[in-house]
PyMOL commands that place a pseudoatom at each C-alpha (Angstrom):
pseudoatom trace, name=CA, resn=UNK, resi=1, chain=A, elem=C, hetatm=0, pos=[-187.131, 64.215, 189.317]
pseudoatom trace, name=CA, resn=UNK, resi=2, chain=A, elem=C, hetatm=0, pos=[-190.321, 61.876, 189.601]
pseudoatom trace, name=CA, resn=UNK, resi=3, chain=A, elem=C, hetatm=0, pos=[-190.041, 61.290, 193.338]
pseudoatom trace, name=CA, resn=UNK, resi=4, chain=A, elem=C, hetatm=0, pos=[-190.109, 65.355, 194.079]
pseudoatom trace, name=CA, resn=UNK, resi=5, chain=A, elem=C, hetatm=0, pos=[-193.341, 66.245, 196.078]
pseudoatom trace, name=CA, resn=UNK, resi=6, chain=A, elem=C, hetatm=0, pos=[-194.905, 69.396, 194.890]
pseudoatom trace, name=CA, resn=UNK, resi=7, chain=A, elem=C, hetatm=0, pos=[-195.939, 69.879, 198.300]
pseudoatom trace, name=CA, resn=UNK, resi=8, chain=A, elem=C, hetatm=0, pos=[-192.697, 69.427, 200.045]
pseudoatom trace, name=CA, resn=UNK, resi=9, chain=A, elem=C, hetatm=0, pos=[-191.001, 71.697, 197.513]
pseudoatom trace, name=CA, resn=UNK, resi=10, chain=A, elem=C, hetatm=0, pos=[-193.597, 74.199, 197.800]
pseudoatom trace, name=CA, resn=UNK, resi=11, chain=A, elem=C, hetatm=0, pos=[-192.801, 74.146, 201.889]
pseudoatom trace, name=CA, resn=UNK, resi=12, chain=A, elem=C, hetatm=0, pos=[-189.243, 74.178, 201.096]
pseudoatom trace, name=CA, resn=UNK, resi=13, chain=A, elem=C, hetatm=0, pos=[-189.181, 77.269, 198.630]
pseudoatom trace, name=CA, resn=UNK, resi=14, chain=A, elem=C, hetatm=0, pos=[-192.173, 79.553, 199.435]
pseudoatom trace, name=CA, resn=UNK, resi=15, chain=A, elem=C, hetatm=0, pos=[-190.273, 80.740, 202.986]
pseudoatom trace, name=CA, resn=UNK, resi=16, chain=A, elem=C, hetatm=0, pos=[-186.838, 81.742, 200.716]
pseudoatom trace, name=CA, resn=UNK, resi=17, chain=A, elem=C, hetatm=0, pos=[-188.826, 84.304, 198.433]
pseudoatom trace, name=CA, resn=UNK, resi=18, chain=A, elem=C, hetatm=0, pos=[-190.290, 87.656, 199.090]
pseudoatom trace, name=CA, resn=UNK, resi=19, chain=A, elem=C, hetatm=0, pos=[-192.154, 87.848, 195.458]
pseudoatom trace, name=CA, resn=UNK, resi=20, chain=A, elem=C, hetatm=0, pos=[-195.238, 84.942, 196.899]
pseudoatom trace, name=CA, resn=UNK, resi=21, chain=A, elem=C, hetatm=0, pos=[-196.877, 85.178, 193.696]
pseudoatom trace, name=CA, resn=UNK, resi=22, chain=A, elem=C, hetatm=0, pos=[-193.727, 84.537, 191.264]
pseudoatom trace, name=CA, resn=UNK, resi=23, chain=A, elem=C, hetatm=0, pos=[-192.284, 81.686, 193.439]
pseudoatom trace, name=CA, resn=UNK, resi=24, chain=A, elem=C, hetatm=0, pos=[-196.473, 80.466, 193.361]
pseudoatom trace, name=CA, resn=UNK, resi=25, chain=A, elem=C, hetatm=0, pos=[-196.347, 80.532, 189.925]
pseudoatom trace, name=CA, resn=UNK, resi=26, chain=A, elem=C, hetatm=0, pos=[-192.266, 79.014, 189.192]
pseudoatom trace, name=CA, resn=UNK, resi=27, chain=A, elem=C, hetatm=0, pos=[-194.021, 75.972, 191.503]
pseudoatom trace, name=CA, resn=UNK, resi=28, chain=A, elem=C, hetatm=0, pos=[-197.136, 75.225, 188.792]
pseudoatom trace, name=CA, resn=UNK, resi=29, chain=A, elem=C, hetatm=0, pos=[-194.446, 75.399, 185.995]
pseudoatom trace, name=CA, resn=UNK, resi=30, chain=A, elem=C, hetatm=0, pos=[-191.081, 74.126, 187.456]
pseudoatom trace, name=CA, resn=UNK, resi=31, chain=A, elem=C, hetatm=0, pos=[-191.310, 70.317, 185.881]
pseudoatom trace, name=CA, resn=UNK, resi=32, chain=A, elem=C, hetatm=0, pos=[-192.902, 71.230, 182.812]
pseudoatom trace, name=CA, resn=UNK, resi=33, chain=A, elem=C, hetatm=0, pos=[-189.613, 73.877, 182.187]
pseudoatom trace, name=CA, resn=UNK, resi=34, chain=A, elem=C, hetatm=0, pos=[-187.269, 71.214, 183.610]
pseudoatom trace, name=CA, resn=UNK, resi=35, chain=A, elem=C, hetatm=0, pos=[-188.252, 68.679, 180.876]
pseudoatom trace, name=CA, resn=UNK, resi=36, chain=A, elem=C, hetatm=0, pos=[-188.236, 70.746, 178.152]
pseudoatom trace, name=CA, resn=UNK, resi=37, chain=A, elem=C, hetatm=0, pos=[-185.142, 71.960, 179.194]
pseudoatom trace, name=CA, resn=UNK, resi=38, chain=A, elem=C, hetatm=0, pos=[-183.606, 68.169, 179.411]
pseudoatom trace, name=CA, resn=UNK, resi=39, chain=A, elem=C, hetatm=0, pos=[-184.987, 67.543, 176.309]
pseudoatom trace, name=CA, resn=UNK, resi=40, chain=A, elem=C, hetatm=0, pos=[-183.007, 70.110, 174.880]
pseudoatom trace, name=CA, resn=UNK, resi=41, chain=A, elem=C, hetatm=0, pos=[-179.668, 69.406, 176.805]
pseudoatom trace, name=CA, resn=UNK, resi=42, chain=A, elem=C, hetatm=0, pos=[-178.582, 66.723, 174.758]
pseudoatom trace, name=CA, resn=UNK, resi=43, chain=A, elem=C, hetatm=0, pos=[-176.737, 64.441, 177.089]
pseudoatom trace, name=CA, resn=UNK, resi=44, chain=A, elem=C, hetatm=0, pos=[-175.122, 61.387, 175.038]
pseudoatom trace, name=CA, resn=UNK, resi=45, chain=A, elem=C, hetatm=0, pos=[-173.359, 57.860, 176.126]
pseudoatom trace, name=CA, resn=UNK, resi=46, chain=A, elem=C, hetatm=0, pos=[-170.084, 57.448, 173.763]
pseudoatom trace, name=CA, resn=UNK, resi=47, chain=A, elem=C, hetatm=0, pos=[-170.699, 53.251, 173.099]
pseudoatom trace, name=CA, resn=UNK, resi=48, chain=A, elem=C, hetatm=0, pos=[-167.657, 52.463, 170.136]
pseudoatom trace, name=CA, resn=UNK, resi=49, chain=A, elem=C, hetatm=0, pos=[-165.328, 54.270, 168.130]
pseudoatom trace, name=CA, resn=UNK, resi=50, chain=A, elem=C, hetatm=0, pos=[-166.575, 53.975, 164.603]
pseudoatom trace, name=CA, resn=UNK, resi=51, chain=A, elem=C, hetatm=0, pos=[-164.616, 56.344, 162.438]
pseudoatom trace, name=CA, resn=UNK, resi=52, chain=A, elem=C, hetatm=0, pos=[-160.899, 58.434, 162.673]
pseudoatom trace, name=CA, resn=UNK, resi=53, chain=A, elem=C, hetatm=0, pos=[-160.230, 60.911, 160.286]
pseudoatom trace, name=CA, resn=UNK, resi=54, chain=A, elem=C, hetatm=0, pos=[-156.857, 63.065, 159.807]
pseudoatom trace, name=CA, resn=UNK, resi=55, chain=A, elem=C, hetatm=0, pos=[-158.014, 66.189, 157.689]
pseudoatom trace, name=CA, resn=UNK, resi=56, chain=A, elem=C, hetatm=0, pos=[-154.720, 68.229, 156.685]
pseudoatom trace, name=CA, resn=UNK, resi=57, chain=A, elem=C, hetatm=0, pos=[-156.002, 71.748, 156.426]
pseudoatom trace, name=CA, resn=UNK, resi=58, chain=A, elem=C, hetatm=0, pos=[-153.536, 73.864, 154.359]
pseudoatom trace, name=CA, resn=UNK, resi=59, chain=A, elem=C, hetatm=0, pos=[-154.712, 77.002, 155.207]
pseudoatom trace, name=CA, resn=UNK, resi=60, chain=A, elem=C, hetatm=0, pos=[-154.296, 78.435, 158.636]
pseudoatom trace, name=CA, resn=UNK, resi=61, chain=A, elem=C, hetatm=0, pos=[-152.211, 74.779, 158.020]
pseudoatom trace, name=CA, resn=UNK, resi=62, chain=A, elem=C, hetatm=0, pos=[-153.663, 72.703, 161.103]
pseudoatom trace, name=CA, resn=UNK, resi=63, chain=A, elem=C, hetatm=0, pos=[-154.522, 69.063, 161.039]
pseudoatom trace, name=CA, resn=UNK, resi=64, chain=A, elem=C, hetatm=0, pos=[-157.788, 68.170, 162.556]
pseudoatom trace, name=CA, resn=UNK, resi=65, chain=A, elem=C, hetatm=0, pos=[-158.059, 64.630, 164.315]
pseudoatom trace, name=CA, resn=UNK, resi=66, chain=A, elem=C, hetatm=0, pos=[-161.404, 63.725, 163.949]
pseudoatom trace, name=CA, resn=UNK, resi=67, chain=A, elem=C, hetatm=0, pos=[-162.887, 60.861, 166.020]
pseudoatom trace, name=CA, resn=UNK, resi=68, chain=A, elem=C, hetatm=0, pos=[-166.311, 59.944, 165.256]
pseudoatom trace, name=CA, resn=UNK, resi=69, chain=A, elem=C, hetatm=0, pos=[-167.797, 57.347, 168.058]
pseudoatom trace, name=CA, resn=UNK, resi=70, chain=A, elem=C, hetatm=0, pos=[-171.589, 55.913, 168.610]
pseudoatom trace, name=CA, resn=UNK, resi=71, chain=A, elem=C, hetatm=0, pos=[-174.037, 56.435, 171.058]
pseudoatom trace, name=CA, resn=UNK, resi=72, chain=A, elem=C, hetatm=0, pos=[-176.499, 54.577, 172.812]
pseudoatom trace, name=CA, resn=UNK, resi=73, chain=A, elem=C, hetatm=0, pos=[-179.235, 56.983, 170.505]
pseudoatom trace, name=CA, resn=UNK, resi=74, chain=A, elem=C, hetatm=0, pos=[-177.253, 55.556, 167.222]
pseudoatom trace, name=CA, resn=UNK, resi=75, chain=A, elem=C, hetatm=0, pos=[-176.176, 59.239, 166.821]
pseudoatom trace, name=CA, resn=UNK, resi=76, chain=A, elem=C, hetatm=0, pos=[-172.621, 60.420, 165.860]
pseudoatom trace, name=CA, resn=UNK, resi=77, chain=A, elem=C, hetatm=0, pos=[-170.629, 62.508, 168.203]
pseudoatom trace, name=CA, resn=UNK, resi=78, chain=A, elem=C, hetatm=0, pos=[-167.341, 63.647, 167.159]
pseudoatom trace, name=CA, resn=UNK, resi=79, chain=A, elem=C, hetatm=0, pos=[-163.774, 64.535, 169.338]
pseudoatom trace, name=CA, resn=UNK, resi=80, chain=A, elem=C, hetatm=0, pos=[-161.808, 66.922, 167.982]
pseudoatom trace, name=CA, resn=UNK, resi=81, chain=A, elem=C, hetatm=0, pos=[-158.360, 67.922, 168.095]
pseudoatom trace, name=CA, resn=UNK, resi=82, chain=A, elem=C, hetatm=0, pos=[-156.541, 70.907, 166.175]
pseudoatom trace, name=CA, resn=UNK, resi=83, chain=A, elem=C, hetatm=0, pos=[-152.892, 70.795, 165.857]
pseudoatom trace, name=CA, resn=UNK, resi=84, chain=A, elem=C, hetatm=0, pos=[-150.365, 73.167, 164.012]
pseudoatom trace, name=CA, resn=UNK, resi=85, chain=A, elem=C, hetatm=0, pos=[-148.687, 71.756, 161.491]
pseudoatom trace, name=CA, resn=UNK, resi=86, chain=A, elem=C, hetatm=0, pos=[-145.097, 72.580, 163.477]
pseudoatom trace, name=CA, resn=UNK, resi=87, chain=A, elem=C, hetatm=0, pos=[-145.642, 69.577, 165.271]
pseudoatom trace, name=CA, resn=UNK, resi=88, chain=A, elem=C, hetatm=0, pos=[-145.994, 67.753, 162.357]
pseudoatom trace, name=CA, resn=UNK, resi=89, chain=A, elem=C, hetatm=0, pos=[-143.115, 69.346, 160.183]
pseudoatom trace, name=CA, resn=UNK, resi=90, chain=A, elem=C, hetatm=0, pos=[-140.398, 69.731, 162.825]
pseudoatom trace, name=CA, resn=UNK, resi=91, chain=A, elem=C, hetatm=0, pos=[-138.193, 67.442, 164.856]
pseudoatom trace, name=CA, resn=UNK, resi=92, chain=A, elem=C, hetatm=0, pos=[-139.424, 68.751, 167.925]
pseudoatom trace, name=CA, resn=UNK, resi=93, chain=A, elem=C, hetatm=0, pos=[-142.701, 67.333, 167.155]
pseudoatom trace, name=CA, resn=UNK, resi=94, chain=A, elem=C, hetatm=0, pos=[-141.697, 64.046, 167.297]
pseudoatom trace, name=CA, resn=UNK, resi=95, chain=A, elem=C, hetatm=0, pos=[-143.343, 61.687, 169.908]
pseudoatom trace, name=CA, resn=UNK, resi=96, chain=A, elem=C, hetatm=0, pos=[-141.446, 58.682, 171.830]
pseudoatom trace, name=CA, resn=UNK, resi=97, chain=A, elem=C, hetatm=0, pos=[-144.982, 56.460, 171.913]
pseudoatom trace, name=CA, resn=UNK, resi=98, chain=A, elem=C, hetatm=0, pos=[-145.970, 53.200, 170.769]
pseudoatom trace, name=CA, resn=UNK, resi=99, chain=A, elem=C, hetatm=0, pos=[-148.475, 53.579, 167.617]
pseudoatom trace, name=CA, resn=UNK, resi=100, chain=A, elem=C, hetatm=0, pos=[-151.535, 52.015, 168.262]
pseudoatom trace, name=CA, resn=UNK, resi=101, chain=A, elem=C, hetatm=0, pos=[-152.176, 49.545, 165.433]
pseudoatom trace, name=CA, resn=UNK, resi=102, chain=A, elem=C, hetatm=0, pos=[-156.139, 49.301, 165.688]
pseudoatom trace, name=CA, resn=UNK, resi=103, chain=A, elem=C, hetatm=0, pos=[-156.508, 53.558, 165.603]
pseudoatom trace, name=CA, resn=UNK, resi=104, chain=A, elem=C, hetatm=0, pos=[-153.441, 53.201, 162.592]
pseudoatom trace, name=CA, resn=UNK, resi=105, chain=A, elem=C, hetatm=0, pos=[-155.764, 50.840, 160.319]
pseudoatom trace, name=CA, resn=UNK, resi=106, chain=A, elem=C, hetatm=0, pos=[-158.942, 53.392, 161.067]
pseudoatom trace, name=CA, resn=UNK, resi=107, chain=A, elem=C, hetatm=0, pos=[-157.381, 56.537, 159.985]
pseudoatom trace, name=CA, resn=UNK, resi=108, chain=A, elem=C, hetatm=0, pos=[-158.794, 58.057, 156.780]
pseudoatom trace, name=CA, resn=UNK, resi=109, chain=A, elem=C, hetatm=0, pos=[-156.107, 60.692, 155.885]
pseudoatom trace, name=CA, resn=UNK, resi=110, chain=A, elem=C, hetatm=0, pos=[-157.950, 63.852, 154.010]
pseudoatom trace, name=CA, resn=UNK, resi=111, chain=A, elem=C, hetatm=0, pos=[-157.004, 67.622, 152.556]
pseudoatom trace, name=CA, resn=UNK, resi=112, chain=A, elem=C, hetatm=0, pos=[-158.569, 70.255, 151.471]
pseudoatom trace, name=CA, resn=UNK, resi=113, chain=A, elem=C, hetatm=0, pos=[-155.587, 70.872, 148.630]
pseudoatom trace, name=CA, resn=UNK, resi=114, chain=A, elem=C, hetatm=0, pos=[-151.827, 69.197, 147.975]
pseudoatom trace, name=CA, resn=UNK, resi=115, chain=A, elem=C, hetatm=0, pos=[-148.453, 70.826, 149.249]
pseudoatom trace, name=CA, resn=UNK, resi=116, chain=A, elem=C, hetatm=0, pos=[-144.656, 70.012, 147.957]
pseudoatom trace, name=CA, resn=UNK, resi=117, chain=A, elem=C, hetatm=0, pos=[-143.977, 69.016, 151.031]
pseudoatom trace, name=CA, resn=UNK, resi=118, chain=A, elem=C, hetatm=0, pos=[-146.931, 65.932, 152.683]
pseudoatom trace, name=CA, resn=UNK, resi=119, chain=A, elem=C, hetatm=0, pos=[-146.718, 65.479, 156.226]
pseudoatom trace, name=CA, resn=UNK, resi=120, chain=A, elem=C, hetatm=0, pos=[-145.444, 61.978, 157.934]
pseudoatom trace, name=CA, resn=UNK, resi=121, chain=A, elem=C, hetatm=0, pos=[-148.477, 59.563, 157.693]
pseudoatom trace, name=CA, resn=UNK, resi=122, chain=A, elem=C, hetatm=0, pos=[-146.050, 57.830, 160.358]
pseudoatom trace, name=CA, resn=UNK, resi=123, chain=A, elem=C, hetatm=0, pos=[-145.929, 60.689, 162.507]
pseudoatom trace, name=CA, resn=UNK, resi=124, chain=A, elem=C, hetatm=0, pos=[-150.147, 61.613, 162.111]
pseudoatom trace, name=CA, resn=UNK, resi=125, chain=A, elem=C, hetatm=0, pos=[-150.731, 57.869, 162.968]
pseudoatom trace, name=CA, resn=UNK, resi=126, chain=A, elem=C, hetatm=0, pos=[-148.836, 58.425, 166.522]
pseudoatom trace, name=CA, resn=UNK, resi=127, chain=A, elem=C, hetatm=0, pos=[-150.523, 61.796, 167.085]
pseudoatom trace, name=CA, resn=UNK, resi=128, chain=A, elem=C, hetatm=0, pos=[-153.854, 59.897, 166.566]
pseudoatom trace, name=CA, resn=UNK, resi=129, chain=A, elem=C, hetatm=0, pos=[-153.018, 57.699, 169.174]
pseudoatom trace, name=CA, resn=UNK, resi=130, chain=A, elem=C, hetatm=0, pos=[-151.970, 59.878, 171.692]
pseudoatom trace, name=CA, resn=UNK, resi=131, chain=A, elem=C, hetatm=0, pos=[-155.452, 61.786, 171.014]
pseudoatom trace, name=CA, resn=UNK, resi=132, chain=A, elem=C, hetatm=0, pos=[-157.565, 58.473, 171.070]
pseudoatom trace, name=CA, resn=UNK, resi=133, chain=A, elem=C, hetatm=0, pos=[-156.060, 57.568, 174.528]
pseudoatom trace, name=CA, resn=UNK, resi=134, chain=A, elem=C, hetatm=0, pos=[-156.328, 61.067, 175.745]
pseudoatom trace, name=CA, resn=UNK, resi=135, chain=A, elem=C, hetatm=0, pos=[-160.025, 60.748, 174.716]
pseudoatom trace, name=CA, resn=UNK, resi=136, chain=A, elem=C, hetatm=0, pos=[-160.254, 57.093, 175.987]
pseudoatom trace, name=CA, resn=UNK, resi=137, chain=A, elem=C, hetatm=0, pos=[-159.420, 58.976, 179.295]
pseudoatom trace, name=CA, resn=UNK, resi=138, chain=A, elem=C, hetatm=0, pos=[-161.283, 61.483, 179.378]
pseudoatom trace, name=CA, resn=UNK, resi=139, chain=A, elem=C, hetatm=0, pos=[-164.803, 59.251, 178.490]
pseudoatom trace, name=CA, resn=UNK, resi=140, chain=A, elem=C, hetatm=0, pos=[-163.228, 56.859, 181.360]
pseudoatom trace, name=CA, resn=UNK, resi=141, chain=A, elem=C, hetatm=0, pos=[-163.831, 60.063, 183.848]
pseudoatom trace, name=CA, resn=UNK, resi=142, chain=A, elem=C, hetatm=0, pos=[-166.780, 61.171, 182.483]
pseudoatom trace, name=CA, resn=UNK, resi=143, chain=A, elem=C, hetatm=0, pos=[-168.277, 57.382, 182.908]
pseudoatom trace, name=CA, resn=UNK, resi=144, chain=A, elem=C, hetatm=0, pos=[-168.886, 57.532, 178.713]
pseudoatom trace, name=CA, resn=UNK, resi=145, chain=A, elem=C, hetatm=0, pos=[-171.334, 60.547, 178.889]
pseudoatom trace, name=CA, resn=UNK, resi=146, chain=A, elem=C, hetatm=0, pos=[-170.407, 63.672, 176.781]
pseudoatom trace, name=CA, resn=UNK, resi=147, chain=A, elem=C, hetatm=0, pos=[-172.834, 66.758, 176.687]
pseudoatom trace, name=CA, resn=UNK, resi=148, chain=A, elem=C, hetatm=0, pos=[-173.700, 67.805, 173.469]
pseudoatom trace, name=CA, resn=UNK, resi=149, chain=A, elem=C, hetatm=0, pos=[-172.411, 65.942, 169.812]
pseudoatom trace, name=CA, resn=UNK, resi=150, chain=A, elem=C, hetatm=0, pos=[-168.825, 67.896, 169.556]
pseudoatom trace, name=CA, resn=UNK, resi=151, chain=A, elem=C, hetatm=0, pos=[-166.051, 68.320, 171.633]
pseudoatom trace, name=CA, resn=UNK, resi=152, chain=A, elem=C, hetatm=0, pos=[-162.988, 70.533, 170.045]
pseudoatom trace, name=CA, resn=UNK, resi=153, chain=A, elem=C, hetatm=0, pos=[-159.961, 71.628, 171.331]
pseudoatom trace, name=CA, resn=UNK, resi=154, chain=A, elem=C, hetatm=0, pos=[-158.336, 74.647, 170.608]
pseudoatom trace, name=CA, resn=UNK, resi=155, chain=A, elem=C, hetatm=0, pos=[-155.757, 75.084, 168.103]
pseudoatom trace, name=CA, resn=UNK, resi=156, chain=A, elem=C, hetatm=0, pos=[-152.511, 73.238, 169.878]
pseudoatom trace, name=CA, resn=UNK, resi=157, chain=A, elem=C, hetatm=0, pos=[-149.461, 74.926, 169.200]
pseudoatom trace, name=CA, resn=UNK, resi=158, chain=A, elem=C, hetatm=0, pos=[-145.963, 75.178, 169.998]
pseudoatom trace, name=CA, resn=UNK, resi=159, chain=A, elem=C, hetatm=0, pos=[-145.409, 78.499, 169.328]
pseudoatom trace, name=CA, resn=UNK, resi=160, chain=A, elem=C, hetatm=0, pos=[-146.899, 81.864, 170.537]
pseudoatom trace, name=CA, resn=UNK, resi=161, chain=A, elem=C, hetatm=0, pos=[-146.244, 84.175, 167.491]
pseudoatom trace, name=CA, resn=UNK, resi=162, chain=A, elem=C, hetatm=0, pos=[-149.684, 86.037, 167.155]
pseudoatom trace, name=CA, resn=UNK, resi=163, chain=A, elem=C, hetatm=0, pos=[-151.439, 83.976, 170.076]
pseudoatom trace, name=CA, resn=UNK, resi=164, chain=A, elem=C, hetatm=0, pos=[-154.761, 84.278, 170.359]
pseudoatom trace, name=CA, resn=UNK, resi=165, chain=A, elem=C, hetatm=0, pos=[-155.529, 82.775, 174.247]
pseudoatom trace, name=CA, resn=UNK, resi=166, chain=A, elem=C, hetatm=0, pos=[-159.655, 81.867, 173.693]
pseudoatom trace, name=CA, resn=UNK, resi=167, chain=A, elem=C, hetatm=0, pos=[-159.114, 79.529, 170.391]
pseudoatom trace, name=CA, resn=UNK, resi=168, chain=A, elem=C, hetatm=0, pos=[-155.537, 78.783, 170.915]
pseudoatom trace, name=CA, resn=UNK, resi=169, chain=A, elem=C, hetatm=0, pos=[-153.038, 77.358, 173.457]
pseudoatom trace, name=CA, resn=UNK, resi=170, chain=A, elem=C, hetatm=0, pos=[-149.492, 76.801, 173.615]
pseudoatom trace, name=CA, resn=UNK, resi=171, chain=A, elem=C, hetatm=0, pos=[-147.370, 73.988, 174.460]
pseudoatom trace, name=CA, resn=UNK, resi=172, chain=A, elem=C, hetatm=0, pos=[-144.635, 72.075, 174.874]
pseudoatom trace, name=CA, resn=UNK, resi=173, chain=A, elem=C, hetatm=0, pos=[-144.198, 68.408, 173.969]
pseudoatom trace, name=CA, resn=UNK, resi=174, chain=A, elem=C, hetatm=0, pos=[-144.302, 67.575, 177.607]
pseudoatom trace, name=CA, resn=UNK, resi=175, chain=A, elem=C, hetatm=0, pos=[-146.654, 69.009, 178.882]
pseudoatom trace, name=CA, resn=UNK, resi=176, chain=A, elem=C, hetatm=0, pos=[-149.039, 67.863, 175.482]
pseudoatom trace, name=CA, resn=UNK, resi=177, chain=A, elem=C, hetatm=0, pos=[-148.552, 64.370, 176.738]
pseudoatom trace, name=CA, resn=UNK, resi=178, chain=A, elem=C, hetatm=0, pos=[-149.125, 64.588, 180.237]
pseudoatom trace, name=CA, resn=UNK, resi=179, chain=A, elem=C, hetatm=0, pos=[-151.931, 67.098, 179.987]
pseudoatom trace, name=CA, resn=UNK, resi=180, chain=A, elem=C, hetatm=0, pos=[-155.805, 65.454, 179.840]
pseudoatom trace, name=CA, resn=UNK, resi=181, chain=A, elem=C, hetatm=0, pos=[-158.610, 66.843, 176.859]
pseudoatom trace, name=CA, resn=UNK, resi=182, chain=A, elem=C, hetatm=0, pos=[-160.392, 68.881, 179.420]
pseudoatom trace, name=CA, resn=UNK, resi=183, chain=A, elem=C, hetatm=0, pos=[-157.033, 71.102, 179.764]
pseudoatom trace, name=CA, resn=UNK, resi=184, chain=A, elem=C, hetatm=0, pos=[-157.240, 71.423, 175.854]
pseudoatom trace, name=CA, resn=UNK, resi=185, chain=A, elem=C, hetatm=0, pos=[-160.746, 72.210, 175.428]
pseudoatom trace, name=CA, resn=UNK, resi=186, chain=A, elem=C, hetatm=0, pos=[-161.997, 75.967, 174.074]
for i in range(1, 186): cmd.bond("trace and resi %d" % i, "trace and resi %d" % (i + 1))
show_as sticks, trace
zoom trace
């Protein structure tokens, strides 16, 4: 934003607006409102996963997979993915992948309570890696650079009894593998 000429811009602009004296006065102001404004927008670059956490919350019951990476700025940014608890409980949950031992020996496993019945650490540890490389992939795309410090998905489920379409979404086991985070995101 340096190499923009007042002058030029001022050429470029003043012909586009009707209002002379607003678009005079956006031109004395425009880089002092752009940096504040990129100051603001806090743009981050992911450098190392540092933490995974798998937090079973028993009530609505979801399990949050909570991936806590660096940044070049030595601040924390966190992924996270929310998952019903059907995948966990149920056959049709289960997942034909390869655990990934190095996202296995991370994995803090926390609850806000006990139940009779504790989920598969087994089963959590392959849902972490599915997430991580889903994540993995998505940082990949985005060349490591993530707007903001959080990125959550919406609840995953794989049923639609009282669906609510802006914080949920419902799917198969297919398509949960082959979609990418940006198709689970709020």
């Amino acid at each position: 934003m340096n190499k923009v000429n007042d002058e030029n811009l001022k050429q470029d602009l003043a012909p586009l607006f009707t209002n002379r004296p607003y678009i005079e006065n956006w031109l004395k102001n425009w880089r002092e409102s752009y940096l504040r404004l990129f100051d603001a927008y806090k743009i981050r670059t992911v450098t190392d996963l540092e933490h995974v956490r798998v937090h079973h919350d028993l009530m609505p019951d979801n399990f949050h997979f909570i991936y806590t990476y660096k940044t070049e700025d030595d601040r924390p940014i966190r992924v996270v993915y929310t998952l019903s608890d059907y995948w966990i409980m149920f056959r049709e949950g289960d997942l034909a992948i390869k655990e990934d031992k190095k996202i296995s020996e991370m994995i803090e496993f926390t609850s806000n309570g006990s139940t009779s019945h504790p989920p598969s650490q087994e089963k959590l540890k392959l849902y972490a890696t599915l997430f991580y490389q889903k994540t993995e992939k998505y940082f990949k795309k985005t060349n490591k650079v993530m707007l903001g410090d959080v990125i959550a998905t919406k609840v995953i489920r794989m049923t639609a009894d009282n669906f609510n379409p802006n914080e949920q979404i419902v799917l198969n086991k297919s398509t949960l593998l082959s979609c990418e985070l940006d198709d689970l995101l709020k």
